[in-house]
C-alpha positions in Angstrom: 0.0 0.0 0.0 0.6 3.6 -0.6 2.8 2.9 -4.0 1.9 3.9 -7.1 3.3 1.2 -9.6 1.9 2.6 -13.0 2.9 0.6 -16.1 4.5 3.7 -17.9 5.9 5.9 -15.6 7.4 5.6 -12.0 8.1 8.1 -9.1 11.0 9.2 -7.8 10.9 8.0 -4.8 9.1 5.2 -2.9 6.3 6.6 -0.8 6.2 4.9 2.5 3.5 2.0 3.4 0.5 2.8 5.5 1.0 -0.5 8.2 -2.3 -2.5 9.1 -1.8 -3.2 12.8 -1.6 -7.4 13.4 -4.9 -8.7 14.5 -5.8 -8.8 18.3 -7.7 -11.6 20.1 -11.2 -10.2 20.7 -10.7 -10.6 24.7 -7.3 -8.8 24.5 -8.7 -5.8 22.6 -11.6 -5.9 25.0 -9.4 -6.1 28.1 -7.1 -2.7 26.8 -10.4 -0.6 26.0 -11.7 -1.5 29.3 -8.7 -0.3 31.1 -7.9 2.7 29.0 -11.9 4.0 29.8 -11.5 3.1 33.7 -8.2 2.2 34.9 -6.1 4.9 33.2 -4.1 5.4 36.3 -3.5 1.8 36.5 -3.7 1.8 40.3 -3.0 -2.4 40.3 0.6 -1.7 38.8 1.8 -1.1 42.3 0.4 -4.4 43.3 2.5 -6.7 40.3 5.2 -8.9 41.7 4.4 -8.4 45.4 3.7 -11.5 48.3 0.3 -11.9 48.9 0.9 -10.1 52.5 2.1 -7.1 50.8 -0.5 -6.5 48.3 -2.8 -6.8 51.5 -0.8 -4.3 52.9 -0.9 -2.0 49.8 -4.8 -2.7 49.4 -5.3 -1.2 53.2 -2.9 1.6 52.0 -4.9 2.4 48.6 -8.4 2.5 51.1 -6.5 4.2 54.0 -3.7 6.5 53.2 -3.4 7.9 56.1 -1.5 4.0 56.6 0.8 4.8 54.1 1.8 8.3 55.5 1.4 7.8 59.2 4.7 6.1 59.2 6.9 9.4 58.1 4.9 12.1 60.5 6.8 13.7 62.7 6.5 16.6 65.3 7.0 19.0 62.9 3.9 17.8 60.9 1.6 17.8 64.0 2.8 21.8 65.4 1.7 22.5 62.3 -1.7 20.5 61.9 -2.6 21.5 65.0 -2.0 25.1 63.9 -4.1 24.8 61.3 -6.8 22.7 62.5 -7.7 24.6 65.3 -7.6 27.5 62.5 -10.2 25.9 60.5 -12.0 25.0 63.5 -12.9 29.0 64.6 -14.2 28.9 60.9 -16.2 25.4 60.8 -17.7 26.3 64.4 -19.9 29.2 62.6 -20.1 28.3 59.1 -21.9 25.1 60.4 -24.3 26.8 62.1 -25.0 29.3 59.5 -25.0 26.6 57.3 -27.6 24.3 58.5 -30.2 27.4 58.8 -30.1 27.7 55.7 -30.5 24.0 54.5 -33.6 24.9 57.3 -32.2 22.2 59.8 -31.6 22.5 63.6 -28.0 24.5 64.0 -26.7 21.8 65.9 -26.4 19.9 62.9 -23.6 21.8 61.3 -21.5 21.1 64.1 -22.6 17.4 63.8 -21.4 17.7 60.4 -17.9 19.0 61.3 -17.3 15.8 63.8 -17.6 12.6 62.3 -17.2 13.6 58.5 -13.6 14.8 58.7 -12.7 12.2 60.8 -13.6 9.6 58.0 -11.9 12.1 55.3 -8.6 12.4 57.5 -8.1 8.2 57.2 -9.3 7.8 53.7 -9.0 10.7 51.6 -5.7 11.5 49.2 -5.8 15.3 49.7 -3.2 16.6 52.5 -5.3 20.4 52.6 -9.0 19.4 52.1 -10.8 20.4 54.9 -14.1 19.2 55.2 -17.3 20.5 56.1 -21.1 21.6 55.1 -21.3 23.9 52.0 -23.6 26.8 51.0 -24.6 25.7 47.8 -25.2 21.7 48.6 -26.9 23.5 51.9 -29.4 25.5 49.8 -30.2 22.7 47.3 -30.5 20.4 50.4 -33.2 23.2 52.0 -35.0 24.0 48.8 -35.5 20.6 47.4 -36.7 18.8 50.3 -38.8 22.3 51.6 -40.5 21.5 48.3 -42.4 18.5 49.5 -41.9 19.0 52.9 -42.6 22.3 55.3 -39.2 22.0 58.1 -41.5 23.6 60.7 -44.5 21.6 60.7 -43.1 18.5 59.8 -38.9 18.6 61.6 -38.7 15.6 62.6 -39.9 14.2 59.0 -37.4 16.7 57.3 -34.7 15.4 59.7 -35.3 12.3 58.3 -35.2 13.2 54.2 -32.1 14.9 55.1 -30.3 12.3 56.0 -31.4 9.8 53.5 -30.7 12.2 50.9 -26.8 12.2 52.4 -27.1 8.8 52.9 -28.0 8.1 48.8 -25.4 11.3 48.0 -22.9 9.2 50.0 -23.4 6.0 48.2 -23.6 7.8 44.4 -20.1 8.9 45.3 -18.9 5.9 47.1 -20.3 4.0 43.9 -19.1 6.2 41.3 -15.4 5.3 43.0 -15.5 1.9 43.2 -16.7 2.0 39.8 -14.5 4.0 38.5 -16.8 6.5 37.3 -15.6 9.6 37.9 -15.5 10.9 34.9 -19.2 11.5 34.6 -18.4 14.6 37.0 -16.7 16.0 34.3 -19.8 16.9 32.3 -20.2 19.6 34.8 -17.8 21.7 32.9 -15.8 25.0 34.5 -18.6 27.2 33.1 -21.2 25.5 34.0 -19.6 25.6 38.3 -18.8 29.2 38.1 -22.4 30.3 36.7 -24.2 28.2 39.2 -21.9 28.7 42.3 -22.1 32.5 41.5 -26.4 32.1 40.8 -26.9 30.1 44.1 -24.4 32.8 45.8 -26.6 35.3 44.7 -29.9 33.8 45.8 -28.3 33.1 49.2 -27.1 36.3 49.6 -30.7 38.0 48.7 -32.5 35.3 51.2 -29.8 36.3 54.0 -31.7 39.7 54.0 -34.6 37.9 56.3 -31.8 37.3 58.9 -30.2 41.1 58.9 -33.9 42.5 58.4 -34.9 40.8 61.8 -38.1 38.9 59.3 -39.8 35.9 60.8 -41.9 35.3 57.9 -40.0 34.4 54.2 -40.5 32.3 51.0 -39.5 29.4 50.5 -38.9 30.1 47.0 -35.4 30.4 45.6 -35.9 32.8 42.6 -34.8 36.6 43.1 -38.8 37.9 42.1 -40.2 35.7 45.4 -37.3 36.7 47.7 -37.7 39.8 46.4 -41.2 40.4 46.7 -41.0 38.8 50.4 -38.5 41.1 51.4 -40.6 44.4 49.8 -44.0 43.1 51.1 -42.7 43.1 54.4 -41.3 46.8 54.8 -43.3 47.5 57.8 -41.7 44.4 59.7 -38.2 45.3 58.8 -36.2 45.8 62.2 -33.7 48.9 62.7 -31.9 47.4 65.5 -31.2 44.2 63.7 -30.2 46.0 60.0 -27.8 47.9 61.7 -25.9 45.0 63.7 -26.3 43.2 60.6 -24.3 45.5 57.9 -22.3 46.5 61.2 -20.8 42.9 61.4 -20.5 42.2 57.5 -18.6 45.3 56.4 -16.1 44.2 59.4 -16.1 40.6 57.4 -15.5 42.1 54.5 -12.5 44.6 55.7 -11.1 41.4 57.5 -11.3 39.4 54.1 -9.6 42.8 52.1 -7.1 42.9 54.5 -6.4 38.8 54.3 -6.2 38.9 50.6 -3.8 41.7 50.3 -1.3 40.7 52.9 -1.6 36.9 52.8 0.1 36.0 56.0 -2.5 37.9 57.8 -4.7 34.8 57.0 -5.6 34.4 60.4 -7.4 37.5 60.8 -10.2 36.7 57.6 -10.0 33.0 59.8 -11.1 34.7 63.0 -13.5 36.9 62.0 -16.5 34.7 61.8 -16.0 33.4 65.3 -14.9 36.6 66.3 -18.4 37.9 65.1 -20.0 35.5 66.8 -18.8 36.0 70.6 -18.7 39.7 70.0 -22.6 39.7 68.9 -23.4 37.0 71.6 -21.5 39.1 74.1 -23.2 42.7 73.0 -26.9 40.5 72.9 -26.4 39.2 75.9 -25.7 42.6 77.4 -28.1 45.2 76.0 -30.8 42.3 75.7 -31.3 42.5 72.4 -33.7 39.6 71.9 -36.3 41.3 73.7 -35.8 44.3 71.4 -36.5 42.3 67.9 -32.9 40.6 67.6 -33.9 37.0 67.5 -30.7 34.8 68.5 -30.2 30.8 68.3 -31.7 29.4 71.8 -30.7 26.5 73.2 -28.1 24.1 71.7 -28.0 20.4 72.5 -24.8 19.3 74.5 -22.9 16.4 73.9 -22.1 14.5 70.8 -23.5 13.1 67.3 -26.7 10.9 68.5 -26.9 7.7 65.9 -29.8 8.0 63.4 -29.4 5.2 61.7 -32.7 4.1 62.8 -34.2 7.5 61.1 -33.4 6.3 57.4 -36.7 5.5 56.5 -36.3 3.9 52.9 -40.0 3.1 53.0 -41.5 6.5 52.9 -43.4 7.8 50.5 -41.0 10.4 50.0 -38.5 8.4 49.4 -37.9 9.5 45.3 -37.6 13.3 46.5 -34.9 11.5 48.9 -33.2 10.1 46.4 -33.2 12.6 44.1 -31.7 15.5 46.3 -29.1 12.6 47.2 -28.1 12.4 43.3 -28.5 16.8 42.5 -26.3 17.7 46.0 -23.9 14.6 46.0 -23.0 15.8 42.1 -22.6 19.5 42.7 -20.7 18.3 46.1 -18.3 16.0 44.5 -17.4 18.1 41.6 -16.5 20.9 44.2 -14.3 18.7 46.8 -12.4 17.7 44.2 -11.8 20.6 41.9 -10.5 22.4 45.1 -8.5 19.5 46.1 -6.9 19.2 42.8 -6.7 22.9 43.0 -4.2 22.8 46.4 -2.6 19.4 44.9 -0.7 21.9 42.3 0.4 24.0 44.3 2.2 21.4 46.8 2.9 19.8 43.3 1.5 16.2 44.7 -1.1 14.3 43.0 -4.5 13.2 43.9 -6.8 9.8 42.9 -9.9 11.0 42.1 -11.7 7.7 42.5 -10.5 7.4 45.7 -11.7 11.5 47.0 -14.9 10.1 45.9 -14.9 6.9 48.0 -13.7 8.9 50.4 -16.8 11.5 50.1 -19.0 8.7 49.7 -17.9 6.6 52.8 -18.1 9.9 55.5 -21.2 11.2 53.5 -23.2 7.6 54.2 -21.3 7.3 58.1 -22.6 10.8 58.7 -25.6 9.9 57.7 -26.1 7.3 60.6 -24.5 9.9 63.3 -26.9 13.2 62.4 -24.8 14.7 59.5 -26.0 16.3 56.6 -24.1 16.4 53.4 -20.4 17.4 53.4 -17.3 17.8 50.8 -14.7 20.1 50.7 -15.5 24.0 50.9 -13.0 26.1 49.1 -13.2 29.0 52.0 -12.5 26.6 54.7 -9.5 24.7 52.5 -8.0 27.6 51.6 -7.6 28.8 55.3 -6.3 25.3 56.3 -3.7 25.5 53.4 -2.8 29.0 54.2 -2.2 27.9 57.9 0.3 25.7 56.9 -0.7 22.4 57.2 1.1 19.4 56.4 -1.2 16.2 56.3 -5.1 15.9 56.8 -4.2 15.7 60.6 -5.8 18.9 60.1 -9.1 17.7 59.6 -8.9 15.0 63.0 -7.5 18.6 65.2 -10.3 19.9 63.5 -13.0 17.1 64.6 -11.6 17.3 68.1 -12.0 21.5 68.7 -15.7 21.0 67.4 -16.1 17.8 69.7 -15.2 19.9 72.7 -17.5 22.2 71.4 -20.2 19.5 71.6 -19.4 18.7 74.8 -18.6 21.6 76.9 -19.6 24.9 75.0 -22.5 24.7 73.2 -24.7 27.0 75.8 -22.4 30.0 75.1 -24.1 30.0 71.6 -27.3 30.9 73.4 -27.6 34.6 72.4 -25.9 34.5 69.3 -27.5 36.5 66.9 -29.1 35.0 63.6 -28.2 38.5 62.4 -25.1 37.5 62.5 -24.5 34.2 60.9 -27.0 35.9 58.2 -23.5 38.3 57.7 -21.3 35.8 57.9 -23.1 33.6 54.9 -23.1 36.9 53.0 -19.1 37.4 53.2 -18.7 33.9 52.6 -21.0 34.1 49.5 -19.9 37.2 48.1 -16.6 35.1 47.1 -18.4 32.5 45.2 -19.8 35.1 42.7 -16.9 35.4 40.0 -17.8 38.1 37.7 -13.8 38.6 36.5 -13.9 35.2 35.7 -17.2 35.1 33.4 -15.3 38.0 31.7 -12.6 35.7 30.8 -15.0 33.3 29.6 -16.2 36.0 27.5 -13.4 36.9 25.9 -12.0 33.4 25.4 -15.2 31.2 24.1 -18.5 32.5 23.6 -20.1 29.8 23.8 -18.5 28.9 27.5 -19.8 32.4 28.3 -23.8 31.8 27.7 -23.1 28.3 29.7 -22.2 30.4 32.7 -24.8 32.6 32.2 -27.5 30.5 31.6 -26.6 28.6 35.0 -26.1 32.1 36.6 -29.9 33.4 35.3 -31.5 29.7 35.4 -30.7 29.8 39.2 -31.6 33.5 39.9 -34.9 33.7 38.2 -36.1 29.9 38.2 -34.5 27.4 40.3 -31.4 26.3 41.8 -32.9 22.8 39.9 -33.5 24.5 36.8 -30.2 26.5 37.0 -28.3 23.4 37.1 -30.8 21.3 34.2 -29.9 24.2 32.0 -26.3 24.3 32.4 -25.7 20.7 32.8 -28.1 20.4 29.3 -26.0 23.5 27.0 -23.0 21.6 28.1 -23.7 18.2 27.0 -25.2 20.0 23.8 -21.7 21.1 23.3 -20.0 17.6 23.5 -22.8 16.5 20.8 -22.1 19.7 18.5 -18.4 18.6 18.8 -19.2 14.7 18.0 -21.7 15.9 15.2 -20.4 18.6 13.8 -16.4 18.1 13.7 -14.0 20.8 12.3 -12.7 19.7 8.6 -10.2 22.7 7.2 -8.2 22.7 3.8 -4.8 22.6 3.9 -2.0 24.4 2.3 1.8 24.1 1.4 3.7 26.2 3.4 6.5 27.6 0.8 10.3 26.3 1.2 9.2 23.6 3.2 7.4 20.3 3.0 4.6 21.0 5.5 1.1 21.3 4.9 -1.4 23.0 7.6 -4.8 24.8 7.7 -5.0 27.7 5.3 -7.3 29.4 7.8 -4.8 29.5 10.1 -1.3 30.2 8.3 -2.5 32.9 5.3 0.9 31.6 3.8 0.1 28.7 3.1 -0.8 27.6 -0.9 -2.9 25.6 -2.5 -1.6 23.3 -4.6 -3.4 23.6 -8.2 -5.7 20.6 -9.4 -5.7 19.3 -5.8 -7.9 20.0 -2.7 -6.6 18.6 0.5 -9.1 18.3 3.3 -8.2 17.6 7.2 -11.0 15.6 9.2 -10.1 17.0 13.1 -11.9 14.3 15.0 -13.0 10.6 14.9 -15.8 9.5 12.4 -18.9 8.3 14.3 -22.5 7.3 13.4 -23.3 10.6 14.8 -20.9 12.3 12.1 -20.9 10.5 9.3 -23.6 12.1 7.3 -22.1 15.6 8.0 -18.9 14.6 7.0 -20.1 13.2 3.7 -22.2 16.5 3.1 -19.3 18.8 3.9 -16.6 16.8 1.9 -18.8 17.6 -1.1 -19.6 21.4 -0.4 -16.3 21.6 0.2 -15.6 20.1 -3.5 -18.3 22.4 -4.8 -17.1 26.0 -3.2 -13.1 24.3 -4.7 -15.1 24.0 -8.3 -17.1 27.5 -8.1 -13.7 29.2 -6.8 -11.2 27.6 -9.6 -14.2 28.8 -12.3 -14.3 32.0 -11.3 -10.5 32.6 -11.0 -10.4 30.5 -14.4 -7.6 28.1 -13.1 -7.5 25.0 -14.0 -10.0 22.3 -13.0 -9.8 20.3 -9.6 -8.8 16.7 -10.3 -7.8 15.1 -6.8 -9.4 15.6 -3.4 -7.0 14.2 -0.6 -8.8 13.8 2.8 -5.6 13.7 5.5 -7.2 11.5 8.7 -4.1 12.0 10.8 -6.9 14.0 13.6 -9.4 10.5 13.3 -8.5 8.2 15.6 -10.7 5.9 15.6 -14.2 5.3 12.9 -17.0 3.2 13.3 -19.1 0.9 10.6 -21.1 4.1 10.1 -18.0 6.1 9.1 -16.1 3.5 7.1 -19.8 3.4 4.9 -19.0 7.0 4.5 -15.8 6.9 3.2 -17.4 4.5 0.5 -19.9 6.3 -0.3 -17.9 9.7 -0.4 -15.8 7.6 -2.9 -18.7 7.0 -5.0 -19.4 10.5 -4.8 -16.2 11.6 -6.4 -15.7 9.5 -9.0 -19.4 10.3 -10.5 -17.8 13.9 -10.6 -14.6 12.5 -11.8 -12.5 13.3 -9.4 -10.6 10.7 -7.3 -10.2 9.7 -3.9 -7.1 10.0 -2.1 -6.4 9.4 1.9 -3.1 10.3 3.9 -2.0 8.6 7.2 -5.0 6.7 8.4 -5.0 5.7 12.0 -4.1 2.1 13.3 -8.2 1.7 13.9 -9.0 3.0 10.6 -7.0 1.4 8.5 -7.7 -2.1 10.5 -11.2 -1.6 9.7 -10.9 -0.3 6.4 -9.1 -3.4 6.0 -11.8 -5.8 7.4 -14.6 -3.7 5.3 -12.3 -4.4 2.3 -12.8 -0.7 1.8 -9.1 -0.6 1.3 -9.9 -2.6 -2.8 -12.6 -0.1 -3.5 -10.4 2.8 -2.7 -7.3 1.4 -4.0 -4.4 0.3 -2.3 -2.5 2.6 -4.5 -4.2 5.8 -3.3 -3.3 5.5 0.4 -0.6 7.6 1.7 1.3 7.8 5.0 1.7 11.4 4.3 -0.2 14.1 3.0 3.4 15.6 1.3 3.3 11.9 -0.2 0.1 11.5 -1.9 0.0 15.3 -3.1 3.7 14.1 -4.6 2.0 11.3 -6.1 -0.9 13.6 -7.6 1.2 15.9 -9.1 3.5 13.2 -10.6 0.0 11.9 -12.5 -0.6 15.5 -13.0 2.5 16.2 -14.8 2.8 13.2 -16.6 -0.8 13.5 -18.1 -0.1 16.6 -19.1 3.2 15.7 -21.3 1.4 12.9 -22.7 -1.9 15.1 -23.5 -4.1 12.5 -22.0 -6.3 13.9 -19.5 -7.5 11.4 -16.8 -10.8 13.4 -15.4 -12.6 17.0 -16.3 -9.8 18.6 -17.4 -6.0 18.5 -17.6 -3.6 20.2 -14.6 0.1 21.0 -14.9 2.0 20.9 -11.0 5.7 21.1 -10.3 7.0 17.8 -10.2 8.6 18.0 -6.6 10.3 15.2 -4.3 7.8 15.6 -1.0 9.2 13.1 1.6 7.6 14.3 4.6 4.7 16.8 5.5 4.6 16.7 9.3 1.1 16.1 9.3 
């Protein structure tokens, strides 16, 4: 293949063969795809050539890292964990609560969530500064999903019990999607699509934090700005002075402490401290002045002592069990995509590396144990990771330092929360929300893809003005509408010599670059799929049509080859190699003929099998595009000299020695 061994005339050189891979066994070929689509990482390598006792070793090891780097900590690791943990910890302690009021559960429950989650992460998960906790955004889908079918005041202890079942399904979607080796589904949540709905669902919790600094004790339970909107303007003659100003009071001294942390980094501490700092400072000024008998409405009574088990409470025979299961599926996603973006994100910068399947068995596994000891859904907040990495710490001792400050918490201090204003956990969501809503980097998206752009915005404004639901249905949808325009509708380009070389690339790109006369070279820039094929056969020929039109209206002389270069397809399916036949059909009714450069392994195995390889002609197939435009303008030239046109019309080309085209 890819000589051209014509009775009269010979070429200069022998163009090189286009090699048909050997055959492999069905099971072999089977076995390879398999572990390319889910074992990529090949995490068995490690366990090749070991005694079984070791690979048992390694196996606990792969589960449980922290047995593979327990073994190497030293003091100097723990001054700094501890450092850090009990950094993170004056952060958790208030987040939490805010956190569960606005998933509408008891604020006990977000420092539930800080005890027994983190504890789980610290032994199984890969990342050294994930630091784990209860989330805004899975805290507002939580609320809003299950406050759909269920009202959290008349019905708590019901709501309790969705709750947990919907971390208890979250947990095992993630655990699952692990062991499964899955995790690329979460990809189809693209970047645009997480920084439209983070900033959309920042937005709505910022507008619904305005019942908590107004001092309202009536609200929707609608997510969409026009509800919370209307709530909040329906209500002016209920709005309370007292609480507005402690409110705004407390967030613009968030916000200064936040400036101040993200121009001077190493005062880290100081954004760190400020929630909790809020906190004792508004219980403290409540207490005094007596402010909840002036319209200030503050937590009440918090339950001492730790996690009870509510394993009991998973009620997988309700009749709500579907609205259960789906929040489970919605926050688990949106939670899992998070965690480990932002533990990838802090993997760089300690240039370490970390297993996604394993963060999400990780997830999974504290998501379904917190379940059964009063936890709602947790991952791993950006805000609360960023702190722990800026602290300095070393492992995800962090997290267990972290687990033990809130579990002292539980036990001893949970009454000085008493009088702590809602006002001001209502400010502290605020600051921590404001950070989620990335306008510089939707302008990026703007002015690097268009279409990435109305992704984010479509999350952004489905969120705002439907649903946090429909937000994410939206963006989710315009993204996977993306992958199919790419599948469907591949790029094909022509391609051009570059002069006083032997390389050939897109004539779009490199205005340089020249066509060769009597020849039309055509790239194919992605594999050919059912979902292709017909495209592809439609564009090849407008492509040979606007060629034609073009050459007639310049009066040069007529096209004669068409040479499709399939270096970009990497693989074609029986839908595409019927293509290729028929496209071949195509050309020869107008005369023209059919020339292919550098086919693939796959595609020229199953041109081989399709015996597509005889109807094209071994002779036509090149291993490089500089190759079989050689060979056309050999034909060319020699038709020419012996007046004996071979198509529409005759073609003189420079008879040139093209070995190699880079292609």
């Amino acid at each position: 293949m890819g000589t051209y061994d014509h009775p009269n005339f010979k070429l200069d050189h022998q163009p090189h063969k286009v090699a048909i891979p050997p055959p492999q066994p069905f099971v072999k070929s089977l076995k390879n795809t398999v572990k390319e689509t889910f074992f990529p990482d090949d995490p068995l390598r490690q366990f090749k050539g070991q005694p079984p006792s070791r690979k048992f070793v390694l196996g606990v090891q792969y589960f449980f890292p922290i047995f593979d780097w327990a073994a190497s900590y030293n003091l100097s690791f723990l001054k700094s964990d501890v450092i850090a943990g009990i950094t993170i910890a004056s952060l958790a302690i208030p987040q939490g609560i805010s956190y569960a009021k606005l998933a509408n559960l008891p604020p006990i429950l977000g420092l539930y969530s800080s005890f027994i989650p983190p504890l789980v992460y610290a032994m199984m998960g890969s990342s050294k500064d994930l630091a784990v906790g209860t989330v805004a955004v899975a805290s507002l889908l939580t609320g809003s999903m299950l406050g759909a079918v269920v009202n959290a005041n008349e019905s708590p202890k019901l709501y309790l019990q969705l709750a947990f079942m919907a971390t208890f399904f979250a947990g095992v979607l993630q655990a699952s999607l692990g062991f499964l080796r899955l995790g690329f589904i979460v990809d189809f949540l693209s970047h645009a699509t997480i920084v439209g709905f983070m900033g959309g669902a920042a937005t709505v919790v910022c507008l619904q934090q305005l019942k908590g600094i107004l001092g309202l004790e009536h609200f929707t339970h609608g997510t969409d700005v026009v509800s919370v909107l209307r709530s909040i303007f329906s209500q002016t003659h209920k709005w309370r002075w007292e609480s507005a100003v402690l409110g705004i009071g407390f967030l613009f001294y968030l916000l200064v402490a936040r400036f101040v942390s993200t121009k001077r980094p190493k005062l880290f501490w100081i954004s760190a401290m400020a929630p909790l700092t809020s906190v004792i400072l508004g219980s403290i000024l409540v207490y005094l002045s007596h402010a909840e008998k002036h319209g200030v409405q503050v937590i009440g009574e918090l339950k001492k002592g730790l996690n009870p088990i509510t394993i009991m409470d998973l009620a997988f025979g309700s009749k709500y069990l579907s609205t259960a299961i789906k929040t489970g599926i919605v926050t688990g996603v949106i939670a899992l995509a998070e965690g480990i973006a932002v533990g990838r994100s802090f993997a760089m910068f300690k240039n370490y590396n970390i297993d996604g399947n394993k963060e999400m068995i990780a997830f999974g596994m504290m998501n379904i144990a917190g379940s059964c000891t009063s936890c709602y859904l947790t991952t791993g907040p950006f805000s609360r990771s960023a702190v722990n990495f800026n602290a300095g710490c070393k492992t995800a001792v962090s997290n267990i330092v972290m687990a033990i400050a809130v579990m002292i918490t539980l036990l001893f201090l949970t009454p000085l929360f008493h009088y702590t204003p809602l006002v001001v956990l209502s400010s502290i969501i605020i600051s921590a929300m404001l950070g989620l809503i990335n306008y510089e980097e939707a302008i990026h998206l703007w002015s690097l893809d268009k279409f990435d752009f109305i992704v984010c915005m479509s999350a952004y404004f489905g969120v705002v003005f439907g649903s946090v639901e429909i937000g994410l249905v939206v963006a989710v949808a315009l993204s996977l509408l993306r992958v199919l325009m790419f599948v469907s509708r591949p790029r094909t380009s022509t391609l051009g010599h570059i002069p006083d070389s032997s390389i050939y690339r897109s004539t779009d790109q490199y205005q340089n670059a020249k066509t060769v006369p009597g020849i039309l070279i055509l790239q194919i820039d992605a594999p050919i799929y059912f979902a292709n094929s017909s495209y592809l056969r439609e564009r090849i020929s407008r492509w040979v049509d606007e060629e034609e039109d073009r050459l007639k209206c310049s009066e040069e002389e007529s096209l004669q080859y068409v040479v499709l270069a399939l270096s970009a397809v990497g693989n074609i399916d029986t839908s595409g190699i019927t293509m290729l036949g028929e496209v071949k059909k195509v050309m020869e009714r107008r005369g023209l003929k059919l020339v292919l450069a550098n086919p693939g392994g796959e595609v020229i195995k199953k041109m081989n099998k399709a015996k597509l390889i005889e109807v094209i002609g071994q002779e036509w197939i090149y291993l490089t595009v500089g190759e079989a435009v050689g060979a056309c303008n050999f034909m060319l030239h020699t038709y020419k000299n012996d007046e004996k046109p071979i198509s529409t019309g005759s073609t003189s080309g420079n008879k040139e020695n093209w070995n190699d085209d880079n292609v």
